[in-house]
C-alpha positions as CSV (number, residue, x, y, z in Angstrom):
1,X,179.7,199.2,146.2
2,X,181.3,196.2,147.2
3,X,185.0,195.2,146.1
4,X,186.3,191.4,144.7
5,X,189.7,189.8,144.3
6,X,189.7,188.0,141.7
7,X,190.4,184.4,141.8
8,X,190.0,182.5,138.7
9,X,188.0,182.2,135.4
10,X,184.8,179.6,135.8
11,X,183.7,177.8,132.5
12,X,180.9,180.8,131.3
13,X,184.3,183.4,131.5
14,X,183.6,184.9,134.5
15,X,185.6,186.1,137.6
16,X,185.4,183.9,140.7
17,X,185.4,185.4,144.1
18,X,184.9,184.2,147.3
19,X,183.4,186.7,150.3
20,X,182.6,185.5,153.5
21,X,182.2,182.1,152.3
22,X,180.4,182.5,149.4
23,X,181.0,182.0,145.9
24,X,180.4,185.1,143.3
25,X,180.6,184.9,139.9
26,X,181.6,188.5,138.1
27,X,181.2,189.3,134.4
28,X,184.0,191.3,133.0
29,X,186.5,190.4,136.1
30,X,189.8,188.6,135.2
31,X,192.1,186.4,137.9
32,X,194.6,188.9,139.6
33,X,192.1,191.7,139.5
34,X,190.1,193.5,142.1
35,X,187.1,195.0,140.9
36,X,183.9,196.9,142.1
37,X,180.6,195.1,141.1
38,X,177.2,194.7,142.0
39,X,175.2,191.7,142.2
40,X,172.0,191.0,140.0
41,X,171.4,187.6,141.2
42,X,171.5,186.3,144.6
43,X,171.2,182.8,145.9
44,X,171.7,181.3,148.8
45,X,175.5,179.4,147.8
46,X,176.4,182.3,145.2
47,X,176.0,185.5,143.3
48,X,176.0,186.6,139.7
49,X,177.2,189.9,139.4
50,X,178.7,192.7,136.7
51,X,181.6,194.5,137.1
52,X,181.4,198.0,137.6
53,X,184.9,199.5,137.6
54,X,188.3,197.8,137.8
55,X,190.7,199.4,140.8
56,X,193.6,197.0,140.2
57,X,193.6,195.2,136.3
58,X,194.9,191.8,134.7
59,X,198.1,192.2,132.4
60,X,195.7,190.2,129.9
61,X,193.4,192.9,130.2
62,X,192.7,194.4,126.8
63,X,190.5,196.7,125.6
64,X,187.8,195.4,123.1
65,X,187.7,195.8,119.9
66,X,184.1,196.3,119.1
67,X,181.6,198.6,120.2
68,X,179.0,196.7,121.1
69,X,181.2,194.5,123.8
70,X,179.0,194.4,126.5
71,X,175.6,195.3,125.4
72,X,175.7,192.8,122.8
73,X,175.2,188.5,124.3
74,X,177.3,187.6,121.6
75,X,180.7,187.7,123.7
76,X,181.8,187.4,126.6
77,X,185.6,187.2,126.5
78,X,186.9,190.2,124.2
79,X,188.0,192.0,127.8
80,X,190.8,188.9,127.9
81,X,193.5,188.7,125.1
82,X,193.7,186.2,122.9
83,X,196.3,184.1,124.9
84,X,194.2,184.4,127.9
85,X,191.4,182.6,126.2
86,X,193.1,179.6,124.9
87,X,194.6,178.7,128.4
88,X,191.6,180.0,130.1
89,X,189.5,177.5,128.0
90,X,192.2,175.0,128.0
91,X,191.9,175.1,132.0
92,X,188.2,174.7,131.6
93,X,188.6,171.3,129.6
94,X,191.1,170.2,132.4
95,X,189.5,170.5,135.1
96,X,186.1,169.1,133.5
97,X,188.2,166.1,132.7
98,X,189.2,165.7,136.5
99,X,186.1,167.0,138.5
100,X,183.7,164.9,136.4
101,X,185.8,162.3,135.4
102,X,188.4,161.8,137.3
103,X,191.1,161.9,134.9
104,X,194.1,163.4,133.6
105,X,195.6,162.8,129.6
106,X,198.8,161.9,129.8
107,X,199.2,164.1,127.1
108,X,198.0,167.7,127.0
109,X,197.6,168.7,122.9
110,X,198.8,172.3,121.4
111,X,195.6,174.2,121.7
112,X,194.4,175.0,118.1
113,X,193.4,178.8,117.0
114,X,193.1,181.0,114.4
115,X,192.3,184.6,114.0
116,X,190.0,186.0,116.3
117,X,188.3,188.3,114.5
118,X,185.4,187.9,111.2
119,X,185.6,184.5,111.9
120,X,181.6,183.4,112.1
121,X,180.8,181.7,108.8
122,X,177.4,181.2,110.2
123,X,174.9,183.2,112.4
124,X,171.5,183.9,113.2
125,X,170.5,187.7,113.3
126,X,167.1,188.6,115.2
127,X,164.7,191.3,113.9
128,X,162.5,193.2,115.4
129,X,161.1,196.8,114.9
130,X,161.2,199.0,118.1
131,X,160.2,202.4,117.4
132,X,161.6,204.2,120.3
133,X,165.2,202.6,119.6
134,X,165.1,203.9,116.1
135,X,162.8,201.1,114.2
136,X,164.0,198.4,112.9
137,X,166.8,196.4,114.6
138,X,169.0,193.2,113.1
139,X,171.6,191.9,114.8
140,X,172.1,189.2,118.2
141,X,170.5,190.0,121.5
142,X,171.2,191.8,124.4
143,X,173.6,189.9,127.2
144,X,170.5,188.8,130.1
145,X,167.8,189.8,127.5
146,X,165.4,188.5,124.8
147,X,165.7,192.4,123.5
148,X,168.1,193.1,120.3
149,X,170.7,195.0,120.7
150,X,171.3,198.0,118.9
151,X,174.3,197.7,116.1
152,X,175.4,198.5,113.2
153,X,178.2,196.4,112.8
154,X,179.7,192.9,114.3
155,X,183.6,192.0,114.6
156,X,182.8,188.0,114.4
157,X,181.0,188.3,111.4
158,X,183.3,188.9,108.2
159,X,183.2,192.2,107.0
160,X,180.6,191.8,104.4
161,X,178.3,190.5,106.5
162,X,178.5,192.8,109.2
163,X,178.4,195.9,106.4
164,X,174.9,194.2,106.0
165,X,173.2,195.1,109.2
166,X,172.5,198.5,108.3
167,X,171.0,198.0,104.9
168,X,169.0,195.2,106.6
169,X,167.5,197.2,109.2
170,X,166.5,199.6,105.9
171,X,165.1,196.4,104.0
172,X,163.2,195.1,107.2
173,X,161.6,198.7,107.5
174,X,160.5,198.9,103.8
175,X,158.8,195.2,103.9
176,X,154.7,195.0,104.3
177,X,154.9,193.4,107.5
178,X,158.1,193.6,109.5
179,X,156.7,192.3,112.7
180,X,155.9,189.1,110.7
181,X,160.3,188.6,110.6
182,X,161.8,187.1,113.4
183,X,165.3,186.1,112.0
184,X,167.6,186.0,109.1
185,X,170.1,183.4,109.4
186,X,173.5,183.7,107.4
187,X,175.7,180.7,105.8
188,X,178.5,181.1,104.1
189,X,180.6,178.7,101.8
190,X,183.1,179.5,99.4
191,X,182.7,182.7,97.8
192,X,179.1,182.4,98.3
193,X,177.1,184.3,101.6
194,X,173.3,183.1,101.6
195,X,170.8,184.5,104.0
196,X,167.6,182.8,105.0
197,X,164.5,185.1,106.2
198,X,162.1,183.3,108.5
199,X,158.6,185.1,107.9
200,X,155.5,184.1,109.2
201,X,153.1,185.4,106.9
202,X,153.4,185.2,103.2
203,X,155.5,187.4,101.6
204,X,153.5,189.9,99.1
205,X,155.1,191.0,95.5
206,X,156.3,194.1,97.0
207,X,158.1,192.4,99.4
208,X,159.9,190.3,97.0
209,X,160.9,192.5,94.9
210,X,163.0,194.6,97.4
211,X,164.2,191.0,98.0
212,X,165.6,190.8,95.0
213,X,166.7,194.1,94.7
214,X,169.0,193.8,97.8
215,X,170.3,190.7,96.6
216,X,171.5,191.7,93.1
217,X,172.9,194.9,95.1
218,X,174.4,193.2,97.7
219,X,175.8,190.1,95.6
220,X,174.0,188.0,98.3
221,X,171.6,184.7,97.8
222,X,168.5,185.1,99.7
223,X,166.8,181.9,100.9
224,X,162.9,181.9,102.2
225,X,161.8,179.7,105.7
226,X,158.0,180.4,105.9
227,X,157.6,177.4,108.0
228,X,159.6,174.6,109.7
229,X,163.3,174.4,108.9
230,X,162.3,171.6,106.3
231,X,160.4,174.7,103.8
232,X,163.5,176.4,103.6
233,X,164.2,177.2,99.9
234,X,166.5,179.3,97.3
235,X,164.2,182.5,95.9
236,X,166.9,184.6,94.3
237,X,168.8,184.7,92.2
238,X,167.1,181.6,91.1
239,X,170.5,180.0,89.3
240,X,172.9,180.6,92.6
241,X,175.7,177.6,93.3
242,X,175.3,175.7,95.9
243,X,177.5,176.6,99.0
244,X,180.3,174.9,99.9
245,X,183.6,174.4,101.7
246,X,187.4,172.8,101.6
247,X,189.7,170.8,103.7
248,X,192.6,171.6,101.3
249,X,195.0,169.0,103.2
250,X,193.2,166.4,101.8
251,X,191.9,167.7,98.3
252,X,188.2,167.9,99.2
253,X,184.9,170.1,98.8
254,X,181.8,169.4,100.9
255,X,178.8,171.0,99.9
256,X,175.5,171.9,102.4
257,X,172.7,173.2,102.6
258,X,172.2,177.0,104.4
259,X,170.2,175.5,107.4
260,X,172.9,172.0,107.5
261,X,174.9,171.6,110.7
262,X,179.0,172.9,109.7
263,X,181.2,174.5,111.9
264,X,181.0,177.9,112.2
265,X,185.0,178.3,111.9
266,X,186.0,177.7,109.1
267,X,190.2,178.0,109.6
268,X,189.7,176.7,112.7
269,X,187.5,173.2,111.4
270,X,190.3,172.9,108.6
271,X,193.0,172.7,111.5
272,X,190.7,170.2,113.7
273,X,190.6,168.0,111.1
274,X,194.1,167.7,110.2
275,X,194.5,167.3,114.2
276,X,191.9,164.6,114.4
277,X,193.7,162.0,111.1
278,X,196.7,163.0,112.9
279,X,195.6,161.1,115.9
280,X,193.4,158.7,114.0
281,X,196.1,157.4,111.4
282,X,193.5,156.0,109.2
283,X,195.3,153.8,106.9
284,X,194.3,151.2,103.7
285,X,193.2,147.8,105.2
286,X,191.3,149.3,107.9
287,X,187.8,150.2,108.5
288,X,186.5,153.0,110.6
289,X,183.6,154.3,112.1
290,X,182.3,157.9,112.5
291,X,179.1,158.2,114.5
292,X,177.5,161.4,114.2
293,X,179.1,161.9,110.8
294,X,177.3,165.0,110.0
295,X,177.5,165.6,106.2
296,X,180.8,164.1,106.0
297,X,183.8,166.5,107.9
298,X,185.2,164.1,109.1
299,X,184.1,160.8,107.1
300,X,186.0,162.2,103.7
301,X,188.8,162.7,104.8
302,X,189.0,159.0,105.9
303,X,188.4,157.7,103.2
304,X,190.7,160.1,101.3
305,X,193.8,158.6,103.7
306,X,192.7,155.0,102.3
307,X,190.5,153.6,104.6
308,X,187.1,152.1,104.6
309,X,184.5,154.2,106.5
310,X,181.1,153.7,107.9
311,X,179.9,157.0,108.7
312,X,176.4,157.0,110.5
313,X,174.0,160.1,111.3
314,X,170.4,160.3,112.9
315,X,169.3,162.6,109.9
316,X,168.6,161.1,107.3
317,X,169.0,164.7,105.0
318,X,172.6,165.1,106.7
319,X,173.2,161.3,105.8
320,X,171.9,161.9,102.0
321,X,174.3,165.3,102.1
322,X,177.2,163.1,102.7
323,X,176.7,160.4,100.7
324,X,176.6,162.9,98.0
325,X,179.7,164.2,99.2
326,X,181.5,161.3,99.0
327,X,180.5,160.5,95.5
328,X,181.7,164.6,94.6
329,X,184.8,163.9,95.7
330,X,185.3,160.4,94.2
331,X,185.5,158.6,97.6
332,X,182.1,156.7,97.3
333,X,183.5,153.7,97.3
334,X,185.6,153.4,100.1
335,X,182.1,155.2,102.2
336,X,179.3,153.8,103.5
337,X,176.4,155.7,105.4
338,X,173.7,154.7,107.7
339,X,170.7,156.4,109.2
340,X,170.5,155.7,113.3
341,X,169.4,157.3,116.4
342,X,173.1,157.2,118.3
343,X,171.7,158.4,121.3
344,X,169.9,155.1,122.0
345,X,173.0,153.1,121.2
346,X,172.9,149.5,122.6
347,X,175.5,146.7,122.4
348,X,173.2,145.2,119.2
349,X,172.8,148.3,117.4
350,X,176.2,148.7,117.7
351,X,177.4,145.1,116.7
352,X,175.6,145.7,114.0
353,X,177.8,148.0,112.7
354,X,180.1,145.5,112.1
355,X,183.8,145.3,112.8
356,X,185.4,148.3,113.4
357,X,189.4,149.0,113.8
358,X,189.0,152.7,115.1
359,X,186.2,155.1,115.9
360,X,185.9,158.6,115.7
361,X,183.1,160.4,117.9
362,X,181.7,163.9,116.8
363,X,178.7,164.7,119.2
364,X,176.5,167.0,119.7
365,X,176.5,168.8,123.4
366,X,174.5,166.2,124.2
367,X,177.7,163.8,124.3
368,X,177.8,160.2,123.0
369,X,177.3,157.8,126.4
370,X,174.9,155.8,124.9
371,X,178.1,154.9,122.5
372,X,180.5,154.6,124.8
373,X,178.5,152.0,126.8
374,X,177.5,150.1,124.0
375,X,181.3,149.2,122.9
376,X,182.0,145.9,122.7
377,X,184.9,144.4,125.5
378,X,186.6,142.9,122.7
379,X,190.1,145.2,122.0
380,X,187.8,146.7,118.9
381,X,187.7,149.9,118.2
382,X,191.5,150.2,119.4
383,X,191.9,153.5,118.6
384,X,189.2,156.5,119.4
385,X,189.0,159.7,118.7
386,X,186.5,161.7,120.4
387,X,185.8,165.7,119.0
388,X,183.5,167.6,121.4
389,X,181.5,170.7,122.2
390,X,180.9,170.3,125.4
391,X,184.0,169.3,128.1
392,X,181.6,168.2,130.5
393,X,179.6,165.1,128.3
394,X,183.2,164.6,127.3
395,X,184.4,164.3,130.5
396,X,181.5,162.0,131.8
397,X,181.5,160.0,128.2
398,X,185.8,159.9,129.2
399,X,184.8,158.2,132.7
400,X,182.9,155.3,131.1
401,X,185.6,154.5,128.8
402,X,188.6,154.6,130.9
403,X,187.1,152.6,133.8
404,X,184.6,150.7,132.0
405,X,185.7,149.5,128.6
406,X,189.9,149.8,129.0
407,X,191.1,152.4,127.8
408,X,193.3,154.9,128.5
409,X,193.3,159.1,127.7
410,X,195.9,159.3,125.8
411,X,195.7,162.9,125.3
412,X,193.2,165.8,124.9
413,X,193.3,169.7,124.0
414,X,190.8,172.0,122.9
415,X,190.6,174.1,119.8
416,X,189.3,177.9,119.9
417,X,186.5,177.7,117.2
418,X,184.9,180.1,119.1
419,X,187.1,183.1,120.1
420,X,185.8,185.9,122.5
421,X,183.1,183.1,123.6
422,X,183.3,180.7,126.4
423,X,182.4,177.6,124.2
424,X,184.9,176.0,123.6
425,X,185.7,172.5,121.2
426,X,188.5,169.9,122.4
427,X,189.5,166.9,121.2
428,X,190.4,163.9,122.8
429,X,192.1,160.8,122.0
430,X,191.5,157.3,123.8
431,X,193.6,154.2,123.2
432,X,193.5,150.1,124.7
């Protein structure tokens, strides 16, 4: 088998490597390594390959800490310790910022992270019943694969959750029609863990009573999809609270809905958004925008520093979510909400919106260009924040603003919400 020195990390995690000219990409390979590996992917500029053994390893190397590392697509990263992923991803966002963009920050942020492990307040588990693994099988799928892998426990998913997959596998055998279950999702907020069954076929009385009985066992809060994401529903208990989470820097409580868009770190979100009014310094007398306020992260606490807020959304449920949000915490009238598809921003839509001190971005991976070209050439916003998912739209969305509308990047990091992954979140902050 062929041999690899290991160069650097790309953005997916994996060992770089160049042979003869061409460029390989290794799973499980980390810089200052050589490793054996084979190739599963040729084309005619690279390779995607696995590693098969390591003859020389990284001083970051580590051995990982659960048993399903490398079978399971879930991680990628849990070979590297944990201060190998923050600079590794910090690294990513850099060089996103300067190959796509063009640019450096003149300030480089602290990288934000928590704890690594039983972090995932939010997941979706596959089902499927394969009788020669065993039966049923709950849990993500295999790395390369639409196949589950088989587990019986997760070290992302907090320890109640994870104790679940077992019993679940046993509750997914027992029901009338198992091939009929696709996926059970999990949410959970405050002491609260809800799980949402996708079924395809109606669910018969049998079925719903070993529902019930797993739940009042389990101390869990089962939700029913039977069709579109819109027909998901509470079924038992029938009286459960509604989930929820805080941001205890600024005395708040934001309640969703299992299948609503929230981070899925929580420790890690709390940190971001003390980072982002850091940078932001709302303040009374001012009025804000957040675009792509999602059921109100970032719009509350806003408000909560004294400022006026116009927080706008493309769904309409999400907008609803956070208008209620703001009235549960008290903060309803220093927030207004509107309903608008960002992602066809023009300089109308977005004068519409009145004036605007400072702006805070939160965008899908999509990115927010359509934004970021329609600002005005005024000296308004002054201020920007921009949180993102995705350091390349970041990076191009960065471009637009520094050369087109005047301003400068004034710093950016990245926060780990998604440890032993190579996702990464940054944040970024823009100024005229």
């Amino acid at each position: 088998m062929p041999t690899a020195a290991i160069e650097s990390l790309d953005h997916e995690g994996r060992g770089v490597a160049h042979i003869d000219g061409k460029a390989i990409f290794i799973e499980g390979a980390l810089p200052g390594e050589i490793v054996e590996f084979a190739s599963y992917r040729r084309k005619a500029k690279y390779e995607t390959a696995s590693t098969l053994s390591v003859i020389k390893a990284s001083s970051q190397r580590v051995v990982p800490a659960c048993p399903n590392f490398g079978t399971c697509g879930g991680c990628s990263m849990q070979h590297l310790d944990r201060s190998g992923q923050t600079a590794a991803k910090q690294r990513v966002l850099e060089d996103a910022l300067w190959h796509i963009g063009r640019l450096r920050a003149d300030q480089l942020f602290p990288p934000i992270a928590g704890y690594p492990w039983a972090y995932r307040s939010r997941a979706r588990l596959s089902v499927r019943t394969v009788m020669s693994k065993g039966g049923a099988l709950v849990g993500f799928r295999e790395r390369h694969s639409s196949f589950v892998a088989v587990m019986d426990s997760c070290a992302i998913l907090p320890p109640n959750v994870s104790a679940l997959i077992s019993p679940l596998k046993r509750l997914v055998e027992a029901m009338s029609r198992p091939d009929r279950l696709p996926q059970i999702e999990v949410a959970i907020g405050g002491e609260s863990t809800v799980l949402v069954l996708r079924h395809l076929e109606a669910l018969s009385d049998q079925d719903k009573d070993h529902l019930r009985k797993f739940a009042d066992q389990h101390r869990i809060i089962w939700f029913l999809q039977p069709g579109s994401v819109e027909s998901t529903h509470l079924f038992h208990p029938p009286n459960a609270p509604m989930l929820s989470y805080r941001l205890p820097d600024f005395g708040l409580e934001l309640a969703f809905h299992p299948t609503e868009f929230t981070q899925v770190n929580p420790a890690v979100n709390r940190v971001l958004v003390r980072r982002a009014m850091a940078l932001l310094q709302p303040g009374a007398g001012e009025r804000i925008g957040d675009l792509f306020c999602g059921l109100g992260n970032f719009t509350l606490p806003i408000a909560s520093m004294g400022a006026q807020v116009l927080g706008v959304e493309g769904s309409a449920a999400l907008v609803a979510r956070a208008s209620q949000n703001a009235r549960r915490n008290g903060l309803a009238s220093r927030c207004e909400f509107g309903v608008a598809n960002l992602f066809e921003a023009t300089e109308e839509s977005f004068a519409a919106f009145g004036r605007l001190d400072k702006l805070l971005i939160d965008p899908p991976r999509e990115g927010a260009i359509a934004v970021v070209k329609a600002l005005p050439s005024n000296g308004t916003p002054r201020r920007i924040v921009y949180v993102s998912c995705s350091p390349a739209t970041l990076a191009r969305d960065a471009a637009v603003l520094v050369n087109e509308k005047g301003y400068r990047l004034a710093g950016a990091g990245i926060a780990n919400m998604f440890p032993h992954t190579s996702h990464l979140e940054s944040i970024a902050l823009f100024e005229r």
